[in-house]
N, C-alpha and C positions, 0 to 999 in steps of 0.2 A: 840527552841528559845535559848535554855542554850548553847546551841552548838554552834550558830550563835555567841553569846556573846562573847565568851571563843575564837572563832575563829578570829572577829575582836578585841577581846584585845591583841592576838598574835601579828596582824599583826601593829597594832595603832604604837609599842614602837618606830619599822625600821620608818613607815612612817614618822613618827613625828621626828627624830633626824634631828639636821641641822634647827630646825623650829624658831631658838627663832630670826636667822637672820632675819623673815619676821615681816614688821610692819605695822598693818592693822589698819587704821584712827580709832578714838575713835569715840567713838556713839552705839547708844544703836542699838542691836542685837550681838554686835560683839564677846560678850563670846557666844552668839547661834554657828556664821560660826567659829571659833578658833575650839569651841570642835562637831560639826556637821559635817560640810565639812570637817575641819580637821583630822578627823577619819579614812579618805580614801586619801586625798591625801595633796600632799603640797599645802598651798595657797598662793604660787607664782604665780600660778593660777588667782589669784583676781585680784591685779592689774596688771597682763602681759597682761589679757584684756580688763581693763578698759575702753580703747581708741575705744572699737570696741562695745561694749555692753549698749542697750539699756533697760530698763522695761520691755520689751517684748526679750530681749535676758537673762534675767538674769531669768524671770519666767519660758522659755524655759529650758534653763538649767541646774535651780533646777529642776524640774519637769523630766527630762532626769534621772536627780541620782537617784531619789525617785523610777521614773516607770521602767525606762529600766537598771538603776543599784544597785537597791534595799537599798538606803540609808534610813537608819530607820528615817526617818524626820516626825514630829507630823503635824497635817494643823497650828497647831497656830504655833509651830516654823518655819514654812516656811513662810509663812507670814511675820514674824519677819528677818528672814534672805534673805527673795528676797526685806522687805524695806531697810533694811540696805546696802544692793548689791549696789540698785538703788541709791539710797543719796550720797554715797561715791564714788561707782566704777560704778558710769554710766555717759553717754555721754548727 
């Protein structure tokens, strides 16, 4: 697990440069998807799908990061970060 850590804090700093351009609607979860999903990639992401993504696309694919791309997400913070998806960046 120490190693997983050490190995996504390598890779967080690259990810994360260039981020402060993105501005993700205020409302509660939104420090959850900043430093959750933001760990692994850019969340230009969020809203470049907005327009297509439904409750059931945004449970989808949080559930994708967690199971098939091992994003360390807790149940209560997913919770928190698929209401927040839905309210702001759903259809």
């Amino acid at each position: 697990m120490r190693r997983l850590c050490l190995l996504l804090a390598f890779f967080v700093s690259p990810a994360m440069a260039g981020e402060e351009s993105v501005r993700l609607k205020d409302g509660e979860g939104k420090d959850k998807v900043i430093t959750q999903c933001g760990l692994c990639h850019s969340l230009d992401y969020i809203p470049l799908n907005a327009n297509i993504m439904d409750k059931a696309g945004w449970e989808k694919t949080v559930n994708k990061m967690i199971k098939g791309m091992g994003a360390p997400i807790e149940d209560g913070d997913k919770k928190i970060i698929i209401d927040y998806l839905v309210s702001h960046y759903g259809r």
